[in-house]
N, C-alpha and C positions, 0 to 999 in steps of 0.2 A: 504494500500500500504506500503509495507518494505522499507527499508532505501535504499537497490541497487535497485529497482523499482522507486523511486525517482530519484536518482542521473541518471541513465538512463534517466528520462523523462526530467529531469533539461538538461543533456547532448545534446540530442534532439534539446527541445528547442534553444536550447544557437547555434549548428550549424546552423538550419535552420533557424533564424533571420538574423545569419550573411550571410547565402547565399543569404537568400533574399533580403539582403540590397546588395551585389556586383553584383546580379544578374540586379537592378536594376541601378547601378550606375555604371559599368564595363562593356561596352559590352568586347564581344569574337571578335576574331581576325581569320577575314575569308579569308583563304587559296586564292592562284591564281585561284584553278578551282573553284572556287565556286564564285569570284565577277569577274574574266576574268583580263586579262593581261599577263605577261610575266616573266618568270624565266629564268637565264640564270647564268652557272655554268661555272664559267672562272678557269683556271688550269696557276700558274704561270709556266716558261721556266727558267733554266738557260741559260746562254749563256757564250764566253770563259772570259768575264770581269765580269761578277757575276752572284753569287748562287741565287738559289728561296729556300732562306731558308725561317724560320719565319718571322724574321727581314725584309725580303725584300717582300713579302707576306701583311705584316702590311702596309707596305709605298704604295702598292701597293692599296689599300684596301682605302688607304686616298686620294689619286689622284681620284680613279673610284667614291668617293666620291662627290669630290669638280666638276665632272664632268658631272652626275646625277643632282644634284642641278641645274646647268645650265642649264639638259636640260628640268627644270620647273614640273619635274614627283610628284604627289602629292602620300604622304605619301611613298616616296620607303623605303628596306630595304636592306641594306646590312652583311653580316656576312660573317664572316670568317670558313672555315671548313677545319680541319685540319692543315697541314704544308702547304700545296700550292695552297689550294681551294679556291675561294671566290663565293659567292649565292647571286643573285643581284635578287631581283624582282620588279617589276617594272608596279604596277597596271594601269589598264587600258592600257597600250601600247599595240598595235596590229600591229606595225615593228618590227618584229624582227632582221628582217635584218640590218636595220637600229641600232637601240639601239646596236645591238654586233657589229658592224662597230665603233661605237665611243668607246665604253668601249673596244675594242679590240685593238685600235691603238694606238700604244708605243708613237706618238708624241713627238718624237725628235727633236725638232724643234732647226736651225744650221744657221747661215750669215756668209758669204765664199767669198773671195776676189776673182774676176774673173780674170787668168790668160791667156784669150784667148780662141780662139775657136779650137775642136781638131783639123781641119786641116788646120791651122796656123793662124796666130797673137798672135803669145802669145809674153807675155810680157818681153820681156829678160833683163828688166832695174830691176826687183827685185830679190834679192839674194837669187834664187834658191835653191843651193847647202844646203843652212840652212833649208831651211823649209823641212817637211815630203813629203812627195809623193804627185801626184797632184792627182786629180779624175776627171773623163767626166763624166758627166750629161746634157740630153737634154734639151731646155728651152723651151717655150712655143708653137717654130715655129717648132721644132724637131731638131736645130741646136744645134750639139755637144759643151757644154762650157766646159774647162778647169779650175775647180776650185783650188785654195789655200786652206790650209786648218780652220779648223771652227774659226772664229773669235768672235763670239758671240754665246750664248746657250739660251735655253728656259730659265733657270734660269737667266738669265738677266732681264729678262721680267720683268712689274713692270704690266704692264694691256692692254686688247688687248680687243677690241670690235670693231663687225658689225657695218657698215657705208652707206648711201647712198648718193652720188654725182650727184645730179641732173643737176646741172649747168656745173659742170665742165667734163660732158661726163664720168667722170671713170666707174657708175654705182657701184655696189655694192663691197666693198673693205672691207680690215679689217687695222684698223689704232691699232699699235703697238710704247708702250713705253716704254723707257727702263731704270732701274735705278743704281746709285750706280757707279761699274765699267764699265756698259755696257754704261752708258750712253756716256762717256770718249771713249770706244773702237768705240760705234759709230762714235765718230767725228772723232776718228784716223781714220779708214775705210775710211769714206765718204773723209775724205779731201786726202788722198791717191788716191782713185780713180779719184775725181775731179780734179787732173793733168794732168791724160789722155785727149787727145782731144776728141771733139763728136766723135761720130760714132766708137770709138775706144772699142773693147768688156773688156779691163780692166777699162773702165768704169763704168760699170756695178756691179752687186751686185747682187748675188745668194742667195734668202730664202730658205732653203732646208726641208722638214718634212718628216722625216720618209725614207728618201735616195731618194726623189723627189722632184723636184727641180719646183715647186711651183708659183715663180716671181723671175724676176731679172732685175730690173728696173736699167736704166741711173741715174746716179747721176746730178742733174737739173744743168744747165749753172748758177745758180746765187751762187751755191756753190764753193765758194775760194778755190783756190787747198792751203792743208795745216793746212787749218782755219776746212772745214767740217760741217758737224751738229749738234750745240752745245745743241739743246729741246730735243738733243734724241730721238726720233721722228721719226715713218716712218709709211707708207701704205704698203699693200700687196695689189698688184690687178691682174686681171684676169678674165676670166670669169664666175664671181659667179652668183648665184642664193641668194635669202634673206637667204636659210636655210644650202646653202653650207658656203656663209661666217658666218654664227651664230656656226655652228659646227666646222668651225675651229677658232672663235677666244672662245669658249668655250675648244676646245685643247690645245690650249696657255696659258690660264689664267691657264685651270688645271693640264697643266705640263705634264712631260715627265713619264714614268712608270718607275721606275727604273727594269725591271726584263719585259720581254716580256708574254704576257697571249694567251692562247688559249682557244678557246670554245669548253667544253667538251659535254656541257647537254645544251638543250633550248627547252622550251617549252613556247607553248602559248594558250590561251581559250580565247574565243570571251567571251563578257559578257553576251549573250544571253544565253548561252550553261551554263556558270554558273548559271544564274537565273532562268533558267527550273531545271537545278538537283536540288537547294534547293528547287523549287515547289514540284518539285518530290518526295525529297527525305519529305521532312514535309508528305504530303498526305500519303509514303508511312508506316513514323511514327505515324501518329496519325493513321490510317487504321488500323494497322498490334498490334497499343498498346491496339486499343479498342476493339478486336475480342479476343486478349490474358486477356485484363481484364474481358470480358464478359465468356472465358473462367473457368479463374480461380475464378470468382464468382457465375458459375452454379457448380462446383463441391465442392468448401469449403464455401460457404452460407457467412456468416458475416465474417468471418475471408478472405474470398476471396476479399471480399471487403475494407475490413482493409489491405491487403496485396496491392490491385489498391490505396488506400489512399497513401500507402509507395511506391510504383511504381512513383506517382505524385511527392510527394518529395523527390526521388531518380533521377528524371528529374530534379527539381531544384538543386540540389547539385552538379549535373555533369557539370552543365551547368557554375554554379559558380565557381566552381575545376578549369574548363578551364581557364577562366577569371579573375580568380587568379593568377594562374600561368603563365600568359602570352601566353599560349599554342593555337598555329596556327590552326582553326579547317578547314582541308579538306575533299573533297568529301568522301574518305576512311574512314577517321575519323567520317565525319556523319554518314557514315554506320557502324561502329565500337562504336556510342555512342547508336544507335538504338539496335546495337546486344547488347549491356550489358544489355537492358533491358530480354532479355530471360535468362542471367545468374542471375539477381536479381529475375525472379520468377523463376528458379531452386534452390534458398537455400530458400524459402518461402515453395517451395512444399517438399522440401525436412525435414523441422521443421513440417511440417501439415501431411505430411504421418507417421512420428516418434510418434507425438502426438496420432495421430489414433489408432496405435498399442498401445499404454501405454493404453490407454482408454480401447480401445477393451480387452485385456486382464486381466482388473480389476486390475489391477499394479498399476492405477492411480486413487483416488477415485473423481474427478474433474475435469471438461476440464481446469480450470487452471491449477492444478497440473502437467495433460495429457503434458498440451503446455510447462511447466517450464521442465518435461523430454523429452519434443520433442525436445527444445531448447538445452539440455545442450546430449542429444545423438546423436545429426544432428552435433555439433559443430565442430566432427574432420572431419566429409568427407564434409563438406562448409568450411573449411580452406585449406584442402589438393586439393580440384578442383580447387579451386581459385588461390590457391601457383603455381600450374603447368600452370595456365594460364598466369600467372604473367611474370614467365618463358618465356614464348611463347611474350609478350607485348616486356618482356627486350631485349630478343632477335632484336624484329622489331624497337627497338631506338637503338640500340648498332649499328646495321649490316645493317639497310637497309638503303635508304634515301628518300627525294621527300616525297610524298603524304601517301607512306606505312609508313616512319616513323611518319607521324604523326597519322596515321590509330595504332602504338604500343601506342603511349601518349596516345590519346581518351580511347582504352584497358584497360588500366592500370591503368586510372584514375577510367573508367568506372567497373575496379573487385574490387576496394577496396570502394568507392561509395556502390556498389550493397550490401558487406557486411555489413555496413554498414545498408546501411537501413534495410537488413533482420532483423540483429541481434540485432539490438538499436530502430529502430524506430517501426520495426512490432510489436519486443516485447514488447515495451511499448501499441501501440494501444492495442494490441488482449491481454494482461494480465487486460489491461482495462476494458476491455467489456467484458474479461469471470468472472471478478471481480460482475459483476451487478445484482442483483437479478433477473431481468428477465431473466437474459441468464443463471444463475444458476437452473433457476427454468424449461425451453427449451433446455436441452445441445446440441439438435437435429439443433438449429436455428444455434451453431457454424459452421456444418461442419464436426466437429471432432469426435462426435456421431458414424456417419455413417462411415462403412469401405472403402466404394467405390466401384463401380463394377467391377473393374479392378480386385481388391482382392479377390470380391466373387466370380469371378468364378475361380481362380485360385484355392480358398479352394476345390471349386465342385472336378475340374481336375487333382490336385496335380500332376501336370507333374515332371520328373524329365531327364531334359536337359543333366545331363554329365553322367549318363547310355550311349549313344549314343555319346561320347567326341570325338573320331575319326569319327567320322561320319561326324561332324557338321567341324570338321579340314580340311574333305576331300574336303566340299563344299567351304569352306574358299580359299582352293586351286584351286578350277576351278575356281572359280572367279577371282580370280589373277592371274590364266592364260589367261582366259579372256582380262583382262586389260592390264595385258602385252604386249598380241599378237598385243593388237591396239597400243602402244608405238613401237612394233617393224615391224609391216607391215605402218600405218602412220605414223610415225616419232612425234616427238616433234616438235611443233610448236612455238618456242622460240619468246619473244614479241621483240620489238625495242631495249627494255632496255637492255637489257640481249645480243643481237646482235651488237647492233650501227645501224643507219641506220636514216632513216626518218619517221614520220608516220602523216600525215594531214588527217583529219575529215572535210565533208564535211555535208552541212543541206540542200538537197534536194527538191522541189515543188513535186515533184512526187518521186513514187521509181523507180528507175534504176538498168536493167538489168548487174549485176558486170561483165557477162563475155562481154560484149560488152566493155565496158571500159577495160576491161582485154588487149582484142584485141587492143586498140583504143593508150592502151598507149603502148603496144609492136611495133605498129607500129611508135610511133613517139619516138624510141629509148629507151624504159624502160621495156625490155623482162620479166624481172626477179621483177615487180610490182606484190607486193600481193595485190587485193582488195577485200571487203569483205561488206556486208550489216551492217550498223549498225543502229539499232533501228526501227521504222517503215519505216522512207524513210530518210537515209541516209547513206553514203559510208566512208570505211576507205582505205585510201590506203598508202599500206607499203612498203618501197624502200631503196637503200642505199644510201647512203650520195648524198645531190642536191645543186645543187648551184643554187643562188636568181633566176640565169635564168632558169633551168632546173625544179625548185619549179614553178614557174614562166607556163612554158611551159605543164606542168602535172596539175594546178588546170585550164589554159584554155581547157585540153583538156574533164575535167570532166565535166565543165561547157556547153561544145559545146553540150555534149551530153544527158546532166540534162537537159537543156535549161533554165542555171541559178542555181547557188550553192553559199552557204554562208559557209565559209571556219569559223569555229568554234575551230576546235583544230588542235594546229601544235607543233611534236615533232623533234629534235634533238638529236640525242646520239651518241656521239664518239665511235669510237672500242675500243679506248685504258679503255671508262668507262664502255662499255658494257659489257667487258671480264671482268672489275673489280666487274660488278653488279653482274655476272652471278657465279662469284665466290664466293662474301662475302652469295648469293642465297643459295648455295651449302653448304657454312661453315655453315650456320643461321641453316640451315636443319638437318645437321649432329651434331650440336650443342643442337639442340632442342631434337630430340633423348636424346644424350646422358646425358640434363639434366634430364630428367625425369624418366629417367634410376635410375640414380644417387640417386635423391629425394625418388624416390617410392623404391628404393632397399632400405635407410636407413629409412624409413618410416612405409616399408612392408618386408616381407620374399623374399630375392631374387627373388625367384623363381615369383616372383609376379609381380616383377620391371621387370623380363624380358618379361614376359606374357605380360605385357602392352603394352612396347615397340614394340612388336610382332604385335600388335593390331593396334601401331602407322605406321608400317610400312605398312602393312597390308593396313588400309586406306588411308594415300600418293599415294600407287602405284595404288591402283582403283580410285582414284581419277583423276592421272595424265594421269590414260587411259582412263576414259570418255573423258579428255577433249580432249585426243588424236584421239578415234575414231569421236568426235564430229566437229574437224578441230578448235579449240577456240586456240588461242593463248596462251600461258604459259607468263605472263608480271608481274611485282612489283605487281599490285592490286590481282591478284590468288596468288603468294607467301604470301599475307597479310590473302587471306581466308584459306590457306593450314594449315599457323601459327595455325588460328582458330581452324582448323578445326581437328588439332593435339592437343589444349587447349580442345575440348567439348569430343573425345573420350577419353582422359585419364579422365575428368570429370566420364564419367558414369563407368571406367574400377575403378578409385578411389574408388565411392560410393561403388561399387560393393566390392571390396576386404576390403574394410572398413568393411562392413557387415561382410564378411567371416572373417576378423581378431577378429570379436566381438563373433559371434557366435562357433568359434574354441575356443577360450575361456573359453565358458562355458562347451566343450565338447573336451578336448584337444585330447580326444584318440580315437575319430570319424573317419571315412576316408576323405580325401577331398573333394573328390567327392558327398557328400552326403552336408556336410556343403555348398558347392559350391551352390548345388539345392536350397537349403532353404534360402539360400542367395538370389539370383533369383527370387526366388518368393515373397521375401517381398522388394525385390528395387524395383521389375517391376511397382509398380503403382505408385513411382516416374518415373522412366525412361520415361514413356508412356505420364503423365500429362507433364513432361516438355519438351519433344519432341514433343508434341504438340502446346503447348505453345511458343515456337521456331519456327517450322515451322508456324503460321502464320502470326511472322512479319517476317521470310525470304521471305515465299511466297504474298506477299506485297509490299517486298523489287525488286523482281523477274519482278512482274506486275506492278510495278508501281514507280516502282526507276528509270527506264530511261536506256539509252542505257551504259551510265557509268556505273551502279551499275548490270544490269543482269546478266552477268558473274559472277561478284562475288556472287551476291546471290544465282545463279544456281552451284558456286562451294559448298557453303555451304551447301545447300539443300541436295545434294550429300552427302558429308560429316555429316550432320547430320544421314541420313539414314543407312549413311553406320557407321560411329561410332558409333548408338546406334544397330545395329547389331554385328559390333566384339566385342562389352564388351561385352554382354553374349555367344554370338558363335565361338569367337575368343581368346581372353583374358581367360576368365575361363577353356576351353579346355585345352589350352597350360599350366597356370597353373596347370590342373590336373595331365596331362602326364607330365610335368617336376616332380609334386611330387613323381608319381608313379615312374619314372627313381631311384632318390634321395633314398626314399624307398629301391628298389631295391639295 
């Protein structure tokens, strides 16, 4: 073993100890859908006394704080996003109405001298003319009070907690103390109004929250007019409930907001619906990894199985990466840690078909030798797929949010990982074991021996594909007319995200017919409900904005007709965020284009970067017309496979022009077209090995990931087939006729 064969294997070791050790001592950090609870995405307001800047955003961040606490939520998270965002999540809760009711109210909480009632008694012995304007507010019975203005604020406040008064009839109150200057203004108040005779409404004392007027109790006969209430001290009462007065003296303690917030985004998962997808989705990773490893150890023999050895510990590192880095893993992301294993055995097969070739043509007199040129000629097209996926990752943490951006971290973790183990850990095994006498002495037992059958019949048939360049264009083009026409006769089926709107999931005993419920809920006023089958017996149904009662009125109406439904996921999205999703959708897309444009032009021959591009575009719009003829909504989790599925066909469009930039090379004064053909025929038994290899943890992912994950894996499936078709019938065409133009 040589000196960088060493430091590789020292390298190795030295990460995978350390994974191993975080892996066992760090867990990872599992997303709202995957252990169930509640997210909710508050958007600060200005108002005409103050801005939602930063500054005011931050204070605002630290109230919804000290108010969460109170309400006992184990392990919540708060962050801040952007200039007026805040991201509350809040595991295990399944109110949502409830939790965005407290974090939403401003809690301004105000003690106001009572000048009378509006249609008379007011007080004309206090000097008017000085104070500011008065206000009406109704009190408990509906009678109009005439208040004075604020004499005391929440900031008074020193502490405020839920009470029960068993003895003394009040029932449930909330006793409120005050310190510092409030406590002084109380007793001025109180002994103020203690002048008034009984029954007189300036008597009285207005608590106001949030411009409702709350309680406004008599100041007691045994208070001296003048003297007041010197402990500071008072009750709120009313008719609470244990959990109405905990919520409001939890408002009190946590203060006023300085800047008003609305709920933009909310969402919620029942913990059931979480703990089927990660059944799911495990079954449908371990299924889908041992059908691809069993794969890629019937056609590369030992090195196949040295390659499932690096696959094992390319699962521990990913897992460690996460839990490193603090990195949130959701349902998306499970399926985004699952797909990187199809791009770690695409740079394995892509070193072991390189090797094959060196071998095969006596270039190499060794299968080690074979693998040290597989490795160091596979290098630039496994750095150039991987760069452009990377691309596509940064894109989905820059521009999206929620569950897709962490579906780009998982990615991103998951392409540099993968390199990783191709290129450090495989090579160290498989240099290993071609190192051994036995294996020297059987080169047949590698793998690398054999050409593969893909190859041999390809030498039988020597096709050559871009002879017929417009031909294979033509088809390119009925097909995307095709896809088209279903975008243009169905429409775009745009998700919640992207719209605003509402969207609740329902878990079924039986399955139910959707257009009965169709019916069921246009008749009780919700015409324009989308409902749809989700999974084997359960219902989505998509709506515009509800309120608790109207939510409320739509999950009895599913229920009536289920005969019993477990409501498992409920989404929320404002218009103002869904125009905003639908947008940064659109930039992410148009972005993603044009990075790899960019990349593959300065990488490759223009001419090549546009052919790709072409290729990208190409599978977008058949992709968006499956889903259109198929009625599947267009939502963040399909923009995350779209991403994908824009990262795998430049993958095979890279390898490919990779080739042809190698092979023009040696034959600079060749035609394209011809270099193009020989190129083709010596990717094709990678393409083929790792598109299979692909397709059987998608279709895994498909059958057995559950009602969350089909769509996505049915977007990819798609996108697999179809990107590994336009790289050679797409991509290389347009490349030729652009050269023949240029040429020209």
């Amino acid at each position: 073993m040589n000196r960088s064969s060493r430091l590789r294997a020292l390298l190795a070791l030295a990460v995978l100890a350390v994974s191993l050790y975080v892996t066992v001592t760090v867990p990872v950090r599992l997303g709202l859908d995957l252990r169930g609870g509640t997210q909710i995405v508050l958007e600060t307001r200005s108002t005409p006394t103050a801005d939602a800047d930063g500054e005011a955003t931050e204070r605002t961040l630290e109230v919804l704080r000290g108010r969460i606490d109170a309400l006992g939520v184990a392990e919540p998270t708060l962050v801040r996003s952007g200039e007026r965002r805040i991201i509350v999540e809040l595991p295990g809760v399944q109110d949502p109405e409830k939790a965005a009711a407290v974090l939403g109210r401003t809690a301004q909480l105000t003690v106001h001298p009572v000048l009378g009632t509006a249609a008379g008694g007011e007080d004309t012995s206090r000097p008017l003319p000085k104070r500011p304007a008065s206000r009406v507010l109704p009190d408990e019975s509906g009678t109009p009070l005439r208040l004075g203005p604020a004499a005391l604020t929440g900031g008074h406040v020193e502490e405020a907690a839920a009470r029960f008064d068993q003895e003394g009839g009040a029932g449930w109150h909330v006793t409120v103390g005050f310190e510092g200057a409030g406590r002084e203004a109380w007793a001025r108040l109180t002994g103020e109004a203690a002048c008034r005779p009984a029954g007189d409404p300036a008597r009285r004392l207005a608590i106001v929250l949030d411009d409702k007027l709350i309680s406004s109790p008599q100041v007691d006969p045994s208070v001296a007019c003048g003297s007041g209430i010197r402990d500071g001290a008072t009750r709120i009462t009313g008719s609470f409930g244990p959990e109405e007065a905990r919520e409001l003296s939890l408002l009190i303690n946590g203060g006023a907001l300085p800047v008003p917030v609305e709920t933009v985004e909310q969402r919620t998962v029942g913990a059931s619906l979480g703990a089927r997808a990660i059944t799911a989705s495990a079954w449908a990773a371990a299924l889908g990894t041992a059908l691809t490893a069993l794969f890629v150890v019937a056609v590369y023999r030992l090195l196949g199985a040295l390659a499932v050895v690096a696959l094992l510990c390319y699962g521990v590192l990913s897992y460690a990466a996460l839990a490193a880095l603090g990195a949130t893993l959701t349902l998306p992301g499970l399926a985004g840690f699952v797909l990187a294993i199809g791009m770690a055995v695409d740079a394995n097969v892509l070193v072991f078909e390189r090797a094959r070739e060196e071998y095969a043509a006596r270039r190499a007199p060794s299968v080690r030798s074979a693998l040290t040129a597989g490795f160091r000629n596979a290098f630039s097209a496994i750095a150039d797929s991987n760069i452009t996926t990377l691309i596509a990752a940064g894109l989905l943490f820059f521009l999206a949010s929620g569950p897709v951006r962490g579906f780009g971290v998982t990615l991103g973790i998951g392409v540099l990982v993968s390199m990783f183990s191709a290129l450090v850990i495989t090579r160290v095994l498989a240099e290993f074991a071609a190192g051994r006498p036995g294996v020297r002495r059987r080169p047949r037992l590698t793998g690398i021996a054999a050409t593969g059958v893909v190859r041999d019949r390809l030498a039988r048939r020597d096709p050559r594909p871009m002879r017929h360049a417009r031909r294979w264009l033509a088809a390119s083009a009925a097909v995307l007319a095709l896809a088209a026409s279903g975008i243009a006769v169905r429409g775009v089926d745009l998700g919640v995200e992207f719209t605003g709107g509402r969207l609740v999931e329902y878990a079924t005993a039986d399955r139910v017919d959707p257009e009965r419920v169709r019916t069921a809920l246009a008749d009780a006023g919700f015409p324009r409900a989308v409902v749809q089958i989700s999974g084997d017996s359960g219902l989505t149904v998509r709506t515009g904005a509800l309120s608790a009662a109207e939510e409320a009125e739509v999950t009895g109406t599913v229920r009536a007709l289920a005969g019993g439904a477990e409501k498992v996921r409920d989404e929320l999205i404002g218009p103002s965020l869904g125009e905003e999703l639908r947008r940064s959708a659109l930039i992410a897309l148009g972005l993603a284009l044009a990075a790899q444009l960019v990349y593959l032009g300065a990488r490759f021959r223009w001419t090549f970067g546009a052919a790709a591009v072409a290729a990208l575009a190409h599978d977008v719009v058949i992709l968006v017309g499956v889903f259109a003829w198929l009625g599947k909504p267009l939502d963040g989790v399909f923009l995350a496979a779209l991403l994908t599925v824009i990262g795998y066909s430049v993958n095979d469009s890279v390898v490919l022009f990779d080739r042809v930039r190698e092979l023009a090379r040696k034959a600079p004064r060749a035609a394209l077209a011809g270099v193009a053909d020989r190129a083709i025929v010596q990717t094709l038994p990678r393409t083929v090995n790792t598109g299979i290899g692909a397709a059987f943890i998608l279709t895994a992912l498909a059958v057995l990931g559950g009602s969350s994950l089909t769509d996505f894996a049915l977007a990819l499936l798609v996108g697999l087939a179809v990107g590994t078709y336009s790289s050679v019938f797409t991509a290389a065409p347009v490349a030729v006729e652009l050269d023949r133009r240029q040429g020209r």
